[in-house]
C-alpha positions as CSV (number, residue, x, y, z in Angstrom):
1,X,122.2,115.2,114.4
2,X,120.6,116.8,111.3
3,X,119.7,113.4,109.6
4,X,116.9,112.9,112.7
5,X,115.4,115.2,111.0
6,X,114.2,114.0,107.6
7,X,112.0,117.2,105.6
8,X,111.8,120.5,107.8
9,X,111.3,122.6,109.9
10,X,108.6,124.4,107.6
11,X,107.1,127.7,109.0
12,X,103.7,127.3,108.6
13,X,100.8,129.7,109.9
14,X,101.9,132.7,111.6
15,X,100.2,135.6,113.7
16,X,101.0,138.4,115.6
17,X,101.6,135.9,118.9
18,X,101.8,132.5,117.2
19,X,103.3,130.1,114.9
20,X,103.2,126.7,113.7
21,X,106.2,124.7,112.8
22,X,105.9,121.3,111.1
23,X,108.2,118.5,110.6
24,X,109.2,115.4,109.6
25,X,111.7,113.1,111.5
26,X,113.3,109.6,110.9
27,X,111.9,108.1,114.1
28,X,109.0,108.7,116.7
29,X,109.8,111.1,119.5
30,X,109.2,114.0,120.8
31,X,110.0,117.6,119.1
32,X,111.1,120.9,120.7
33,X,110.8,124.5,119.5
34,X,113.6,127.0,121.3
35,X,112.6,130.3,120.8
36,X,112.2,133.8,123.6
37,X,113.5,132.3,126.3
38,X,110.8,129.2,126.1
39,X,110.5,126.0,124.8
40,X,107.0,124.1,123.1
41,X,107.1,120.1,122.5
42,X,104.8,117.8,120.3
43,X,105.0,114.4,120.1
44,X,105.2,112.5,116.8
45,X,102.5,110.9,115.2
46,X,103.3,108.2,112.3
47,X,101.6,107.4,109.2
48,X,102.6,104.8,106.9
49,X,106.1,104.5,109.2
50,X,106.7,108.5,108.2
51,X,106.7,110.0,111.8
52,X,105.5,113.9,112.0
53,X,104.8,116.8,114.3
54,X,103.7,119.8,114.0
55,X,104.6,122.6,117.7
56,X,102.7,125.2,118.2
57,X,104.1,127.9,119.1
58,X,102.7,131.0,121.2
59,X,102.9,133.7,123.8
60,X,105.2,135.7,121.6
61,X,105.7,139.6,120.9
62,X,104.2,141.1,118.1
63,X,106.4,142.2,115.2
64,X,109.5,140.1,116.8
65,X,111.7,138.5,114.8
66,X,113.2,135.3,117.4
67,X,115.6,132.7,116.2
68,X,114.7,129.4,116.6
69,X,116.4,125.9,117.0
70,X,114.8,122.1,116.9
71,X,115.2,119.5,119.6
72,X,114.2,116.1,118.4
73,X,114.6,114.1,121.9
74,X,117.1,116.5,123.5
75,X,119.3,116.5,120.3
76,X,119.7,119.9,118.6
77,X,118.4,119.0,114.8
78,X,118.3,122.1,113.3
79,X,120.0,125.0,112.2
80,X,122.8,122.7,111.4
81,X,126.0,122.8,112.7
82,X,127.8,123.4,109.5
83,X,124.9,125.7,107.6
84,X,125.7,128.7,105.2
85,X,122.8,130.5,105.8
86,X,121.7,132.5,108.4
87,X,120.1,131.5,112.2
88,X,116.3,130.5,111.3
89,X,113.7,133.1,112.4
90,X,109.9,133.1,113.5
91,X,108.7,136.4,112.3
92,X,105.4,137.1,114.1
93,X,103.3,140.4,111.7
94,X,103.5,143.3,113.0
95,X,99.8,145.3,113.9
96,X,99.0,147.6,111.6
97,X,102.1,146.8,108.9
98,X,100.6,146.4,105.4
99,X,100.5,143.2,104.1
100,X,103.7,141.9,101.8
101,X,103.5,138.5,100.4
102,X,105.2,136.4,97.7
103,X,102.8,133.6,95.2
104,X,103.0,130.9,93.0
105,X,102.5,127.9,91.4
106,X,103.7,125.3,89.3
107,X,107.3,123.5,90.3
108,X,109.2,120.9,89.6
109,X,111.9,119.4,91.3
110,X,114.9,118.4,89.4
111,X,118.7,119.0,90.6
112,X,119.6,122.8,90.2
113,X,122.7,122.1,87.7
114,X,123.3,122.8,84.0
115,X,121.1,119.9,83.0
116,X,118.2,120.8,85.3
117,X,117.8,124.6,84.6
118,X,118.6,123.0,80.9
119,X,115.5,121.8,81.3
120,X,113.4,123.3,83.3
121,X,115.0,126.6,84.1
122,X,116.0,128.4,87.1
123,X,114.5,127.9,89.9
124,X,112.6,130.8,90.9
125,X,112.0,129.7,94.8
126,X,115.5,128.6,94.9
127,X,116.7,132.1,93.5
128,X,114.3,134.0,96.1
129,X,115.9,131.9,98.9
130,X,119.5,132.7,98.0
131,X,118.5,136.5,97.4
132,X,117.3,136.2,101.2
133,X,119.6,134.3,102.7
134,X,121.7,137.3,101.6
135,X,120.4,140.4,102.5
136,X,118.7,139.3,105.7
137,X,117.8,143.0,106.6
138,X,115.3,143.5,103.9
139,X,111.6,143.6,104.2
140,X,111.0,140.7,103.1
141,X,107.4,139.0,103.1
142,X,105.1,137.9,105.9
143,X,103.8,135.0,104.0
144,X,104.3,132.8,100.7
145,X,100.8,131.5,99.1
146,X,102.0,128.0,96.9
147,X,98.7,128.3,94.2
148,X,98.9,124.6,92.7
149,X,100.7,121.8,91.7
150,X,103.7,122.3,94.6
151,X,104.6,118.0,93.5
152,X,104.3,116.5,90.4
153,X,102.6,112.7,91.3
154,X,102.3,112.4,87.5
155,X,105.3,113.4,85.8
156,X,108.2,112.3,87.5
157,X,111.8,113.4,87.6
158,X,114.7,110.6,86.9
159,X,115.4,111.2,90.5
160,X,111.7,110.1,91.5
161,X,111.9,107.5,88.8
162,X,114.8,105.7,90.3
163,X,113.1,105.3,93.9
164,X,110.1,103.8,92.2
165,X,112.2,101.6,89.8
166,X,113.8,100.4,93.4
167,X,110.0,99.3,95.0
168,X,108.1,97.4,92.2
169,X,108.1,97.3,88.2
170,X,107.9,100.1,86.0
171,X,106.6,98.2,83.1
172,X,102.8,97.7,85.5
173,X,100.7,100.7,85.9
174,X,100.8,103.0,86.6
175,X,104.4,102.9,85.8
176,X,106.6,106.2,86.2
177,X,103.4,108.1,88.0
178,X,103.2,108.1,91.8
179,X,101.0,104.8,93.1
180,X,101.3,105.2,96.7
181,X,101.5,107.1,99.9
182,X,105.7,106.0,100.2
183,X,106.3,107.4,97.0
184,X,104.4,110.4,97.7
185,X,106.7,110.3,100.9
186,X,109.9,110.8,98.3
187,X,108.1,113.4,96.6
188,X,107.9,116.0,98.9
189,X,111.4,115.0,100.6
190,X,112.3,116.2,96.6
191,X,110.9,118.8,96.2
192,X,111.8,120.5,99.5
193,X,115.0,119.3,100.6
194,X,117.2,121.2,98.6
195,X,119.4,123.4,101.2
196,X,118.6,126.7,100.2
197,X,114.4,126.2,99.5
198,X,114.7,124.7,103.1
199,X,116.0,127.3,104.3
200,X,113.3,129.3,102.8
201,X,110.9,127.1,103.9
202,X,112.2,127.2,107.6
203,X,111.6,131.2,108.0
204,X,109.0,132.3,105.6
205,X,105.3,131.3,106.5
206,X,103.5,129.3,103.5
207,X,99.9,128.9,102.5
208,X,99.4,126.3,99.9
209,X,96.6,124.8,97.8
210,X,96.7,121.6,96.1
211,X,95.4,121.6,91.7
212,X,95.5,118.9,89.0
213,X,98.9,117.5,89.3
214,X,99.6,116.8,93.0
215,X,97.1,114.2,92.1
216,X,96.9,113.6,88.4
217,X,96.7,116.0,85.1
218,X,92.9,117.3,84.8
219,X,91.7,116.0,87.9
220,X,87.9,116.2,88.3
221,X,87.5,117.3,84.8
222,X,84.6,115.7,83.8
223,X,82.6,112.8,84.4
224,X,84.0,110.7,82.1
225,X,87.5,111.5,83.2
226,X,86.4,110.1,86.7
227,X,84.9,107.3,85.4
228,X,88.0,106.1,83.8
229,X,90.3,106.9,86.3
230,X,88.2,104.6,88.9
231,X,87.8,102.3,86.5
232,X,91.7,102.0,86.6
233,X,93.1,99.3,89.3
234,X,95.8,101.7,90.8
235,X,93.6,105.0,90.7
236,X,92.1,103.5,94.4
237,X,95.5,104.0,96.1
238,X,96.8,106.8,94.2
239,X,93.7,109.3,95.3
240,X,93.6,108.5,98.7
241,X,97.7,108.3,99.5
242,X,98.0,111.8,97.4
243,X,94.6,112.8,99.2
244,X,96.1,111.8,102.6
245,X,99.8,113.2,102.1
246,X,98.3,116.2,100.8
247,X,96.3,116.7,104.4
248,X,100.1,115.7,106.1
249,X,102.0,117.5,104.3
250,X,100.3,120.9,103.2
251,X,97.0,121.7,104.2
252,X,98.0,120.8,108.1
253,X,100.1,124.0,108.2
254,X,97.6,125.9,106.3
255,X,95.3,126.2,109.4
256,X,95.4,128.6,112.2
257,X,95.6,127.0,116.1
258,X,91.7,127.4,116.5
259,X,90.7,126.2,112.6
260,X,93.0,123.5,113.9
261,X,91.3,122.4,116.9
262,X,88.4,122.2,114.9
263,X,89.6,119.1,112.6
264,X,88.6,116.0,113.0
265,X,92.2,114.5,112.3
266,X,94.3,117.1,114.9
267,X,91.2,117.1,117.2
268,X,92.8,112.9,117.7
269,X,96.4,113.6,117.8
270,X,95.6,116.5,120.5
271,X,93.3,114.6,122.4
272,X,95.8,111.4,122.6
273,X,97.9,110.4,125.5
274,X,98.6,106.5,125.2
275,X,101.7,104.6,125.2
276,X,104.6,105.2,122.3
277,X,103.7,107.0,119.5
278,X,100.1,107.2,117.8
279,X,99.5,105.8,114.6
280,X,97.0,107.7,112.2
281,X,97.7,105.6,108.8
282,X,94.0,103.8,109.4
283,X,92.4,107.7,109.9
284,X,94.5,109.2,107.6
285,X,93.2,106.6,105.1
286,X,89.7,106.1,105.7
287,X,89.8,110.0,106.1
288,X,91.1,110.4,102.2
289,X,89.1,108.2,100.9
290,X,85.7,109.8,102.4
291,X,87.2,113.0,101.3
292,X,87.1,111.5,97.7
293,X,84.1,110.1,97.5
294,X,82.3,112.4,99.6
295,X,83.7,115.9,98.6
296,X,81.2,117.8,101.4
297,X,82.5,115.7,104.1
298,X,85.6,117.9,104.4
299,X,86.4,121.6,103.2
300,X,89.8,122.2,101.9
301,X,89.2,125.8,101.0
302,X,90.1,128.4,104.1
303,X,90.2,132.0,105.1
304,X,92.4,134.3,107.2
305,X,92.3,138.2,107.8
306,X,95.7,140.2,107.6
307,X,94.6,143.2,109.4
308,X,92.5,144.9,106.7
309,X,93.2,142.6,104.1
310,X,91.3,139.4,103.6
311,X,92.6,136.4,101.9
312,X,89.8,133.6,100.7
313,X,91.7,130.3,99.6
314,X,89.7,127.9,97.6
315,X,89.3,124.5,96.8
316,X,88.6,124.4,92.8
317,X,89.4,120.6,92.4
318,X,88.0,118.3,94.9
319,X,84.7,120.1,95.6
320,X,83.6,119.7,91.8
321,X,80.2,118.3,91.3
322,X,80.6,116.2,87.6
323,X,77.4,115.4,86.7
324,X,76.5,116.9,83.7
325,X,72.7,118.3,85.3
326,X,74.0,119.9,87.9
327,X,77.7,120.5,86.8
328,X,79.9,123.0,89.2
329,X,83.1,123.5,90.2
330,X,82.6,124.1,93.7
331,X,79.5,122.1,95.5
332,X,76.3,124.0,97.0
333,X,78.4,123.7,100.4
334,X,81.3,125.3,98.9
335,X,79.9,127.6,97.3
336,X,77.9,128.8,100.3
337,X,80.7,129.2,102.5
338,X,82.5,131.0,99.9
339,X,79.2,133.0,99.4
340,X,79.7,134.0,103.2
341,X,83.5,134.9,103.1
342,X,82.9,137.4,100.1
343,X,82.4,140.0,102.1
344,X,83.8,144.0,101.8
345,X,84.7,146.3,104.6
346,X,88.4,145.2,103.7
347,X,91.1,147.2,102.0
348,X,91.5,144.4,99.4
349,X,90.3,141.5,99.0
350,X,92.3,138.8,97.6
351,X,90.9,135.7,96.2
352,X,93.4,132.6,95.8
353,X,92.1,130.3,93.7
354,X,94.8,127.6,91.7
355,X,92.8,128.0,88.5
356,X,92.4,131.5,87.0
357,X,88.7,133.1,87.6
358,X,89.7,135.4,84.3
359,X,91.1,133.4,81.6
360,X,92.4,135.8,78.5
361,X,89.2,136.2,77.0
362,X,89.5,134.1,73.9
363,X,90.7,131.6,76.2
364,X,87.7,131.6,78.1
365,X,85.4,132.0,75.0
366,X,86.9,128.7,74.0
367,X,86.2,126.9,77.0
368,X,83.2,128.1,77.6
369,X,81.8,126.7,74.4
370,X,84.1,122.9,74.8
371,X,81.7,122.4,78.3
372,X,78.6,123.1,76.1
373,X,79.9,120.9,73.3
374,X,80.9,118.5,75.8
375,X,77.6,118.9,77.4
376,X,75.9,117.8,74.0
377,X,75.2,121.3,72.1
378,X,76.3,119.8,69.0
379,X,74.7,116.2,69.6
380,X,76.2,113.1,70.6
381,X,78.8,113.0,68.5
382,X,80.1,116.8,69.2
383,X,79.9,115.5,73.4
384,X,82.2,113.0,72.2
385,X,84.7,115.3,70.2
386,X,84.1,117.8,72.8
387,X,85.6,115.8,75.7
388,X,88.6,114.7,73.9
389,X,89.5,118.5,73.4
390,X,88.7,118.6,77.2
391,X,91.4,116.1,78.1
392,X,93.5,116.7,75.6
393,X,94.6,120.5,75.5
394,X,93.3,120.9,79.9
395,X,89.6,122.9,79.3
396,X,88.7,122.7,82.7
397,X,88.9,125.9,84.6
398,X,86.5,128.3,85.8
399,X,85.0,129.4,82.5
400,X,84.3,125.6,81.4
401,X,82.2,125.6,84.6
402,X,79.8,128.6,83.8
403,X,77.8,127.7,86.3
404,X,80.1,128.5,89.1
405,X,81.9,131.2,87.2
406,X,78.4,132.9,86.7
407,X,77.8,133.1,90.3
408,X,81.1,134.0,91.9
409,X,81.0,136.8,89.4
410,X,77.9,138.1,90.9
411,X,79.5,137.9,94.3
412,X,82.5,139.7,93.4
413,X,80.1,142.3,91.9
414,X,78.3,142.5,94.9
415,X,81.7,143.2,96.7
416,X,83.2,145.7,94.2
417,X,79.8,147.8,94.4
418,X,79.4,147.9,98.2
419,X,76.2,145.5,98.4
420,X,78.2,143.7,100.8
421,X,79.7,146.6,103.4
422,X,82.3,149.1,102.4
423,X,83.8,148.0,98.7
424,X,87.6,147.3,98.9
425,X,89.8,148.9,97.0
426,X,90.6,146.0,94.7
427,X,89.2,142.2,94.4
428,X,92.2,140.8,93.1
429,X,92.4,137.1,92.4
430,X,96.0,135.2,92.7
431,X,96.8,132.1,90.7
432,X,98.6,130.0,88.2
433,X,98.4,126.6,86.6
434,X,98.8,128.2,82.8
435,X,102.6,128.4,82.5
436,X,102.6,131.9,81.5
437,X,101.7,135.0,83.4
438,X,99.7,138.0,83.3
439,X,97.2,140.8,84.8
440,X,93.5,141.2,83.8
441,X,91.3,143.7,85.2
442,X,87.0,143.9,84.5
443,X,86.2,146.9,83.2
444,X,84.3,148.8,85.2
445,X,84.0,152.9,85.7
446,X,83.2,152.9,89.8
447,X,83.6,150.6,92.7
448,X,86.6,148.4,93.4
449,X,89.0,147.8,90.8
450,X,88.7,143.8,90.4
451,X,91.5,142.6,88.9
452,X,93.3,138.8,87.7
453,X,96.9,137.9,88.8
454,X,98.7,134.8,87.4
455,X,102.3,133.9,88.5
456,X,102.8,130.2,86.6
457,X,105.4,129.0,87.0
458,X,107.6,128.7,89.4
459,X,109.6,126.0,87.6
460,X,108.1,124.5,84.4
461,X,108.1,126.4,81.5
462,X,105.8,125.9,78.6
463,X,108.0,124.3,75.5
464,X,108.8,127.4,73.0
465,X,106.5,125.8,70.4
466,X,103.7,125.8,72.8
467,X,104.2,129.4,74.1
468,X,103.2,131.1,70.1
469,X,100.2,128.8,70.1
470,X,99.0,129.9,73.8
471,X,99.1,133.4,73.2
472,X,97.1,132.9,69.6
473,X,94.8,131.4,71.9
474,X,94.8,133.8,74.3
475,X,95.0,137.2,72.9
476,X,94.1,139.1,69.3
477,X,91.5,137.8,67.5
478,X,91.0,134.8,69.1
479,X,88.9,137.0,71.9
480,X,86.0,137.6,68.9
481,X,86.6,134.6,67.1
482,X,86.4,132.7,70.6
483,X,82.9,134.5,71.3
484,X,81.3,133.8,68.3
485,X,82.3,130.3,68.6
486,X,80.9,130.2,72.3
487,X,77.3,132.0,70.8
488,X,77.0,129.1,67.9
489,X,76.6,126.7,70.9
490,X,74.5,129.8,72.8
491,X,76.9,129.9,75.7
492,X,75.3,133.3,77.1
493,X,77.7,136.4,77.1
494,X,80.0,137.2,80.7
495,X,78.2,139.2,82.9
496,X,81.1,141.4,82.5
497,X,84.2,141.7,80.2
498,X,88.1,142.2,80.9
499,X,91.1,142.8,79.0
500,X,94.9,142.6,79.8
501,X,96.9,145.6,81.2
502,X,100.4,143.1,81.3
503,X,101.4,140.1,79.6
504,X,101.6,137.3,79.1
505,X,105.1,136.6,80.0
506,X,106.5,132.6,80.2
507,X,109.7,133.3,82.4
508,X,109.5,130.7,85.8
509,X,108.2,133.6,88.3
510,X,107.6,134.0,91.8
511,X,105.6,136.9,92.3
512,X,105.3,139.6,94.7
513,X,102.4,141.3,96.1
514,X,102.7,144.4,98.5
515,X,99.5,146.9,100.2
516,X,101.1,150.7,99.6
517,X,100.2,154.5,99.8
518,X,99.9,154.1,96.3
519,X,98.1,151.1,95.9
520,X,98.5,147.3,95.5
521,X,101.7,146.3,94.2
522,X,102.6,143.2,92.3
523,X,105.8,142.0,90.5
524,X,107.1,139.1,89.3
525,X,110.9,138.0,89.7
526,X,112.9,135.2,88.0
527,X,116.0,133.3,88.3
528,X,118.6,134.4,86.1
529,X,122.5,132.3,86.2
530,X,125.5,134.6,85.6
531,X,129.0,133.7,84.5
532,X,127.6,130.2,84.6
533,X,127.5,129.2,87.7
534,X,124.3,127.6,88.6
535,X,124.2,126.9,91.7
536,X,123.7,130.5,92.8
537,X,121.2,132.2,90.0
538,X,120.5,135.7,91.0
539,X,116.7,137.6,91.3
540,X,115.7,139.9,88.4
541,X,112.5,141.5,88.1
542,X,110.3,140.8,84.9
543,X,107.2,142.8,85.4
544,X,105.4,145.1,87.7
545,X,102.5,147.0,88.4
546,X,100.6,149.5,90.4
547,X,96.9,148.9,90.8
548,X,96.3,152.4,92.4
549,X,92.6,152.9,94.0
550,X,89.8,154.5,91.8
């Protein structure tokens, strides 16, 4: 009875004993994981009639590899009886095994046919999955890290288009874009039902972080962009139902059993044993919009060690402080607890931030001088011109924030030169958002290498016309043109400087990140169809690299 089961089972965080599995069914009940001999159960909890669970599962061997099946009130859900793909697996990491990981960001969901990758191209997780489902004896990765926009809430497919048409007019506001947590709801169900991505889904672990568009394009930019967005009669729903399904649907998984325990939220549903099935739509509410309007009253950002490789995930939309005297990307409470987590005595360090710390440099240049025009540099009128640029061509990432780019530089210096125990080997940073992709390294002549990775996107390319003007703005002269421009408005130089050593490439990408003898490895693979049949788009490799050690 696979329709009981309405989006799932997703692997979520997994250890060398444990693993959390989540999922969503079409009624309240109670859930069963089958794995080792043993069984776990969790009952459902609803929100907004969508009824969830997540099991934790533990006690198992490490480096084991144990098929699984789901029980939704006795009744085997999943694998389905009539699947193509292979028996789901929990892989629990193996002590001591270097760390192998896929990343991403950056996908849409539209039907895989002719008219879809038309469109939007392959899709690169769906080509991955395939690829897997295939050669089930390859070493594949113990985790997949989603960097960003993994739903669209403001570009909508005509598949998402025709639910909303369905509920209430198109013709109010805020017309085609998401307005509330049911449509979110359909979202998701979207963008992760497809049969092979499920299965995906179902046996590789995933990390995610939320950016701009699984809430709205340029969320938190500015000041004035919140102002006009609350100002708006639908924004009020629309933050906290994406705020909320975001907590439901991705960042639950993204916690380990005791960072669990310590939410407010699970800390209810564990605690609760009442009658029939509990009902968090009040919390989940109340929760998101506190969360909103009170960005220190919950941290979305987390941290987890892979035997001697650290991976810090953080927040870089919701903890942004706007106002223009004490401007930041991440508040004085984020910032200290990333301030704590950047510490060495790690092989690598990697740093997963949706946003790129290291813009190409005339990129950054630019930005860097649109905050200080936006900021009034150039008078009032220049603010004015410079926040239209903001909104209009997205110049809100780390370097238009130079106050928080400034300091998380010194703390990756402090890192790379062993002022904060043994320097890694490499500081590497993973994200997306851009649509194209590319490595960047500091340049630096001791200490750990520290080094920018972008894998954008998964599945939305950049129109053609766009890509010529991104990489004028990116690469050449714009990086000298771009810092004289920042100095006429006396943005102060980096505190270091960086170039490219690959890139940028546009293809949809999932990338690929491996610890070896001879260093980090990273490569990016894309979809590609073949004698035009695309349903079943093959892997190819488009760029790779070796950072070796110093």
């Amino acid at each position: 009875m696979t329709e009981s089961l309405v989006l799932g089972p997703m692997m979520r965080f997994v250890d060398e004993t444990a693993a959390s599995i989540w999922v969503e069914t079409r009624d309240a009940g109670r859930v069963t994981v089958r794995t080792a001999g043993s069984s776990w159960q969790a009952p459902t909890f609803a929100v907004h009639g969508h009824h969830y669970a997540l099991v934790e599962v533990n006690g198992l061997a490490p480096g084991s590899i144990n098929p699984y099946t789901v029980e939704i009130n006795d009744d085997e859900v999943w694998p389905p009886g009539d699947s193509e793909y292979p028996p789901s697996c929990i892989s629990t990491l193996t002590p001591g095994k270097p760390i192998k990981m896929a990343f991403g960001s950056c996908r849409t969901s539209v039907p895989h046919d002719a008219d879809g990758n038309g469109t939007h191209g392959v899709d690169s997780m769906r080509a991955y999955a395939l690829r897997m489902a295939s050669s089930a004896d390859e070493d594949w990765p113990d985790l997949v890290a989603f960097l960003g926009d993994q739903v669209y809430a403001d570009v909508t497919s005509d598949q998402m288009q025709e639910f909303i048409r369905a509920r209430r007019s198109m013709e109010e506001p805020p017309g085609k874009e998401l307005k509330d947590y049911e449509e979110y709801a359909h979202l998701y169900n979207l963008a992760w039902s497809d049969e092979a991505n499920r299965w995906l889904l179902s046996n590789l672990p995933s990390a995610m972080i939320f950016d701009d568009h699984d809430i709205d394009d340029d969320w938190n930019s500015s000041y004035t962009w919140k102002q006009e967005r609350e100002a708006a009669g639908w924004w009020h729903d629309r933050i906290v139902s994406g705020l909320g399904s975001y907590w439901v649907y991705q960042h639950l998984g993204n916690l380990s059993p005791e960072q669990r325990a310590q939410d407010e939220i699970w800390a209810q549903i564990a605690a609760y044993d009442g009658d029939g099935e509990q009902d968090l739509t009040g919390t989940i509410d109340a929760f998101a919009d506190r969360a909103d309007q009170h960005p220190a009253s919950y941290r979305w950002s987390y941290c987890r060690d892979i035997g001697d490789v650290r991976i810090i995930t953080i927040d870089s939309r919701a903890a942004r402080v706007l106002e223009s005297d004490r401007r930041s990307l991440l508040d004085d409470e984020e910032l200290a607890w990333l301030d704590d987590k950047m510490q060495g005595g790690f092989r690598h360090l990697l740093v997963a931030s949706s946003l790129p710390f290291l813009l190409p440099a005339g990129l950054h240049h630019i930005e860097s001088w649109n905050e200080a025009l936006s900021e009034g540099a150039w008078g009032e009128r220049g603010a004015k011109i410079g926040e239209k640029i903001r909104q209009g061509v997205d110049m809100e990432h780390w370097a238009a924030f130079q106050k928080s780019f400034r300091a998380v530089a010194t703390m990756v210096t402090e890192v790379a030169d062993g002022k904060r125990g043994m320097a890694p080997e490499t500081i590497c940073f993973l994200s997306g958002d851009v649509h194209f992709s590319y490595v960047s390294e500091v340049k630096r002549s001791s200490g750990s290498r520290i080094v920018q990775a972008v894998c954008s996107p998964i599945r939305n390319p950049l129109p053609r016309a766009m890509r010529f003007a991104t990489a004028a703005l990116s690469y050449g002269v714009a990086g000298p043109v771009g810092a004289l421009v920042a100095r006429s408005a006396k943005v102060p130089s980096p505190p270091f400087t960086w170039s490219g050593i690959k890139g940028p490439w546009f293809d949809n990408n999932l990338a690929g990140l491996e610890d070896s003898p001879e260093g980090l490895k990273l490569w990016w693979d894309t979809g590609d169809v073949e004698d035009n049949d695309h349903f079943h788009p093959r892997l190819q490799q488009v760029a790779s690299v070796t950072l070796r050690s110093r």
